[in-house]
C-alpha positions as CSV (number, residue, x, y, z in Angstrom):
1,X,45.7,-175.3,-8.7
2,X,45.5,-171.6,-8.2
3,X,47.7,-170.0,-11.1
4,X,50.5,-167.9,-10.3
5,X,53.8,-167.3,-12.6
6,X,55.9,-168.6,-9.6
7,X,54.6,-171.9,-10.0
8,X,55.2,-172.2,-14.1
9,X,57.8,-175.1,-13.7
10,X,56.5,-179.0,-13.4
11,X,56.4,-179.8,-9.8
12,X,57.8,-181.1,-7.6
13,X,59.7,-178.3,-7.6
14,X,63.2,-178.4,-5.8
15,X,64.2,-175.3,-3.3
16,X,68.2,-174.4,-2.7
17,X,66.9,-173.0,1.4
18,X,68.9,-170.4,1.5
19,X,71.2,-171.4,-1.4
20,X,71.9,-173.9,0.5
21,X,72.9,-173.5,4.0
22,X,74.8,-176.6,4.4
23,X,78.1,-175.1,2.9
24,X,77.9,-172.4,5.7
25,X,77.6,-169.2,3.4
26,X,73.9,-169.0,3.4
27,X,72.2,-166.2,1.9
28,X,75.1,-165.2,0.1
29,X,75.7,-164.2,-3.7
30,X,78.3,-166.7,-3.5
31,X,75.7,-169.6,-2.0
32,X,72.8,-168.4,-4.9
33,X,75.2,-168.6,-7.7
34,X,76.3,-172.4,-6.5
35,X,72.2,-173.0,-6.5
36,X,72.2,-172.3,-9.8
37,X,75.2,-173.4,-11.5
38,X,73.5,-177.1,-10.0
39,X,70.6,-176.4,-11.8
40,X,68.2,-175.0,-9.2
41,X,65.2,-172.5,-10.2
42,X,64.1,-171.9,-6.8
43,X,66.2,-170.4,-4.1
44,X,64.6,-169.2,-0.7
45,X,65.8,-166.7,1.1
46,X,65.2,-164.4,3.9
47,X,64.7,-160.8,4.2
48,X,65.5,-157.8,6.9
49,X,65.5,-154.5,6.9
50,X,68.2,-151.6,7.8
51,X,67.7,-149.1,9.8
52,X,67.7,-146.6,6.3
53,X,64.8,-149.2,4.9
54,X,67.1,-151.5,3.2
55,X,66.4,-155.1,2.7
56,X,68.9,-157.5,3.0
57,X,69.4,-160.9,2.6
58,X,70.3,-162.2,6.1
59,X,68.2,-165.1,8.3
60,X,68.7,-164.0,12.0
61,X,68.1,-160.7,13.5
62,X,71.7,-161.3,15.2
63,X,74.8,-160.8,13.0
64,X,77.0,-163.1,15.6
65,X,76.2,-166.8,14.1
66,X,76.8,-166.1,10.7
67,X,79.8,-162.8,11.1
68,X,80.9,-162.9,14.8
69,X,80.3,-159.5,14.9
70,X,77.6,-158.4,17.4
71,X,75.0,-156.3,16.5
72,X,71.4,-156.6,15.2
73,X,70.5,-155.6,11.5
74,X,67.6,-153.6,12.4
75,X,69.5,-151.3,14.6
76,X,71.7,-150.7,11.6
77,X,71.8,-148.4,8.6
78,X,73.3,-150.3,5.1
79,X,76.5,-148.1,5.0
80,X,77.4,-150.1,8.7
81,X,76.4,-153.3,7.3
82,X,77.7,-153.2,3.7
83,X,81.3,-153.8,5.7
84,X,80.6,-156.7,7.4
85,X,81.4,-159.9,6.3
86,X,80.0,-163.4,6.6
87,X,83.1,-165.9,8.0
88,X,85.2,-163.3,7.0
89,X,84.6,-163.5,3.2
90,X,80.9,-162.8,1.8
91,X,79.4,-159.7,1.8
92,X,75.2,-159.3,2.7
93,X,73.4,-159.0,-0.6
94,X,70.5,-156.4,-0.6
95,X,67.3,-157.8,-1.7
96,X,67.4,-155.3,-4.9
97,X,71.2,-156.6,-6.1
98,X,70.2,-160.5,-5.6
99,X,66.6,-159.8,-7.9
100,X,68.6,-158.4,-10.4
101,X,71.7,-160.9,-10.8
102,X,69.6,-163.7,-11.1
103,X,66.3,-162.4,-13.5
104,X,65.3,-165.8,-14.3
105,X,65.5,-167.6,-10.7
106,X,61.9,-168.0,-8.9
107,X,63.2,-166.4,-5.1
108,X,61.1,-167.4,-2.0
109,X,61.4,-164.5,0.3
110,X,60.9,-165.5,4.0
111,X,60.2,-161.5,5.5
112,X,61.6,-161.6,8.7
113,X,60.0,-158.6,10.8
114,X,57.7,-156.1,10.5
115,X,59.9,-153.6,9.3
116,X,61.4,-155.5,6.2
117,X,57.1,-155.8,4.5
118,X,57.4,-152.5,3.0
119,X,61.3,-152.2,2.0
120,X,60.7,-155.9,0.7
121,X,57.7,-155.3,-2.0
122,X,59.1,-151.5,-3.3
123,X,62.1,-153.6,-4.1
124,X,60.3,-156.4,-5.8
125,X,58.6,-153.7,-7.7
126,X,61.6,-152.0,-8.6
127,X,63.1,-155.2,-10.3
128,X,59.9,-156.0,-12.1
129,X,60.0,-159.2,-10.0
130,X,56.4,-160.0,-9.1
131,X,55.7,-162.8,-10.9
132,X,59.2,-164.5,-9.7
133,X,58.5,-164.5,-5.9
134,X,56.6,-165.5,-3.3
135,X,56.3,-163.9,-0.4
136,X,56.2,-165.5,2.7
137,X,56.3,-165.6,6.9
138,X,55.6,-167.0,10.0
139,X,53.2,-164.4,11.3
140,X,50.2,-163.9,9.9
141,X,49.7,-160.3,10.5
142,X,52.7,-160.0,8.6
143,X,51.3,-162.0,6.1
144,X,48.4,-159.8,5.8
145,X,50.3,-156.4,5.7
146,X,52.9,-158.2,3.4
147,X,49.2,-159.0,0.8
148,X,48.1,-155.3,1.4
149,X,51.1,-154.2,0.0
150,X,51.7,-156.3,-3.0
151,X,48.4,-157.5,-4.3
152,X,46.3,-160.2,-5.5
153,X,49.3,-161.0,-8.1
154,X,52.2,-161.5,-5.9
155,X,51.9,-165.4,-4.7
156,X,52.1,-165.8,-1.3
157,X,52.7,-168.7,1.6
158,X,49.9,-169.6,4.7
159,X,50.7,-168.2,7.6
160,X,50.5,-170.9,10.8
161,X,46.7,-169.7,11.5
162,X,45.9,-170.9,8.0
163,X,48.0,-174.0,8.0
164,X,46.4,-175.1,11.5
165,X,43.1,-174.7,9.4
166,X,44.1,-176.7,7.0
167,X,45.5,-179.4,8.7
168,X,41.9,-180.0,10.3
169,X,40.4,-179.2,7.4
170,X,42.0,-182.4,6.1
171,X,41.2,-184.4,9.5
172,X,37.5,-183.6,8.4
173,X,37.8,-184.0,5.0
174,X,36.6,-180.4,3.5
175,X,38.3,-177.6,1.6
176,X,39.4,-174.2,2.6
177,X,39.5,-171.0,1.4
178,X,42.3,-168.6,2.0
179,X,43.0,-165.3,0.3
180,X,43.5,-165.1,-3.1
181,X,47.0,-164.5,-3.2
182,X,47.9,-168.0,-1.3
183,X,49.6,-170.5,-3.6
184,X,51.2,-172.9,-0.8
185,X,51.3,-174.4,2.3
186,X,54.8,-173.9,3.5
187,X,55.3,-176.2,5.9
188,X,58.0,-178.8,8.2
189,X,56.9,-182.7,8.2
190,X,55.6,-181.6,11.7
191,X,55.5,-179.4,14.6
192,X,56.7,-181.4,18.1
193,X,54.9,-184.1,18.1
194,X,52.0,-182.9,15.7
195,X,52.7,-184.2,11.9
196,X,51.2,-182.0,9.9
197,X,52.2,-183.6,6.2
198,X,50.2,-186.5,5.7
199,X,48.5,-188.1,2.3
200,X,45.5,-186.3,3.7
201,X,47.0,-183.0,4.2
202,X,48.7,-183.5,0.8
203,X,45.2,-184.0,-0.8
204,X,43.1,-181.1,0.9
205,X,45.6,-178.9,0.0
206,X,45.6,-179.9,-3.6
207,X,42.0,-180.1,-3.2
208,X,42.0,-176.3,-2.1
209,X,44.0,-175.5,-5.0
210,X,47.5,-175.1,-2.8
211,X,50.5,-176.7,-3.5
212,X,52.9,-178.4,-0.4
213,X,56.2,-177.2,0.2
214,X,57.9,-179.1,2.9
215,X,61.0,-177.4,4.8
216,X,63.8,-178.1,5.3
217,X,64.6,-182.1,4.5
218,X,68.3,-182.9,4.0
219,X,67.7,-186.9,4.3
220,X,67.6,-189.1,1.1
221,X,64.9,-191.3,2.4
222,X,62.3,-188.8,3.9
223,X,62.6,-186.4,0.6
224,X,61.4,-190.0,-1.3
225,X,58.4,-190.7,1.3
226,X,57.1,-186.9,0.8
227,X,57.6,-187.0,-3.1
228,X,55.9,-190.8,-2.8
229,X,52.6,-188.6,-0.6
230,X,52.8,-186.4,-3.6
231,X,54.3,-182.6,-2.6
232,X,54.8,-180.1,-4.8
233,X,57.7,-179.2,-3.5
234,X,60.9,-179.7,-1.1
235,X,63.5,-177.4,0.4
236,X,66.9,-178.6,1.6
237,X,69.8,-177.0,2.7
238,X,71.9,-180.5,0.9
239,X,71.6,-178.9,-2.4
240,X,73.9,-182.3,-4.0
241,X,71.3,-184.9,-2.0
242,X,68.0,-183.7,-3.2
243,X,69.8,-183.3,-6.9
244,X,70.3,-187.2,-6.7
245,X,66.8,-188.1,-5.1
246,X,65.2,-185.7,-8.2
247,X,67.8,-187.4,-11.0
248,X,67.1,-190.7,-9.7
249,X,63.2,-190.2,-10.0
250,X,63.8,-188.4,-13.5
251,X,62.1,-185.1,-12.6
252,X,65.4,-183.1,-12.0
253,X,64.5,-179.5,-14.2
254,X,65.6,-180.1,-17.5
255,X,66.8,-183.6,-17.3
């Protein structure tokens, strides 16, 4: 496996997706700190950017699911957004105060848009964080600006160019080679009707030196088939249900 400081922890390694978005308070302080009193190491979060070049720790672009407050974060500056309040109770973290509150959690940063790449690194580098997160997207232009920025040292995810190569990189049985900062293929079971995580794909990625994280499983019975195919990894917004699956397998951290 390619050897980045994010990865230091026995695999499979268990994410809290967005400290656990089942409880409704996603992305919160309040959400993170739950993550971890359970025992999880790796949270994944998201990240936009104000209007002023803060990032924040928010999934949509919208603030209406999550506040009920309309409005977009990116047409924002911080001093409008530090009032509002998810269901009425949680404030929106910045990237810089969640770094800092939890020094020894690994955080897997989902960047959002365009404008949240450079905001998102300065703050990484600010908290001295660079060997505790990955950095990671759906676009791969944003991927590349996002590696520009940070560095061979900062781990980061594929982008779906790079996983569509290596899914038919394992259909013809060879290796690929993406930059040097990639350390996983973040990826769902499958897309549609295509699976993408099969023992094949499993393999080729290992093969390639990448670890599989698969997104975002909340049933008992397909986290045990992916761990059986061997990932290195599985996010869930049922923090409580992949505990169990993990505890009765005997690889929860620390147990």
């Amino acid at each position: 496996m390619r050897r980045f400081a994010f990865l230091d922890a026995p695999a499979p390694l268990a994410f809290a997706h967005r400290g656990g978005a089942a409880e409704g308070d996603e992305n919160t302080a309040e959400a993170f700190a739950r993550a971890v009193a359970l025992g999880y190491r790796y949270v994944e979060t998201d990240v936009h950017a104000t209007t002023d070049g803060v990032p924040v720790v928010f999934h949509d672009s919208s603030l209406l699911r999550l506040t009920g407050t309309d409005g977009r974060i990116g047409a924002l500056s911080w001093p409008d957004l530090r009032t509002v309040r998810i269901g009425g109770a949680a404030a929106i973290p910045r990237l810089d105060e969640v770094l800092d509150a939890w020094p020894t959690i690994r955080f897997n940063i989902d960047v959002k848009a365009e404008a949240g790449a450079e905001p998102t690194v300065a703050a990484v580098r600010r908290a001295g964080a660079n060997e505790r997160v990955l950095l990671a997207s759906f676009s791969d232009r944003r991927l590349a600006r996002l590696r520009a920025l940070a560095g061979p040292e900062v781990a980061t995810s594929m982008g779906p160019a790079w996983v569509a190569r290596l899914r038919l990189a394992s259909l013809a049985g060879v290796r690929v080679s993406p930059p040097p900062s990639v350390a996983a293929a973040q990826v769902p079971v499958r897309q549609g009707p295509v699976t993408i995580v099969d023992r094949r794909f499993v393999t080729t990625a290992h093969r390639s030196g990448l670890q599989v994280h698969v997104w975002t499983v909340d049933d008992p019975d397909e986290m045990n088939r992916l761990l059986d195919l061997g990932v290195d990894g599985i996010m869930t917004d049922r923090l409580d249900v992949l505990r169990n699956v993990y505890r009765a397998r005997h690889i929860w951290p620390g147990e």
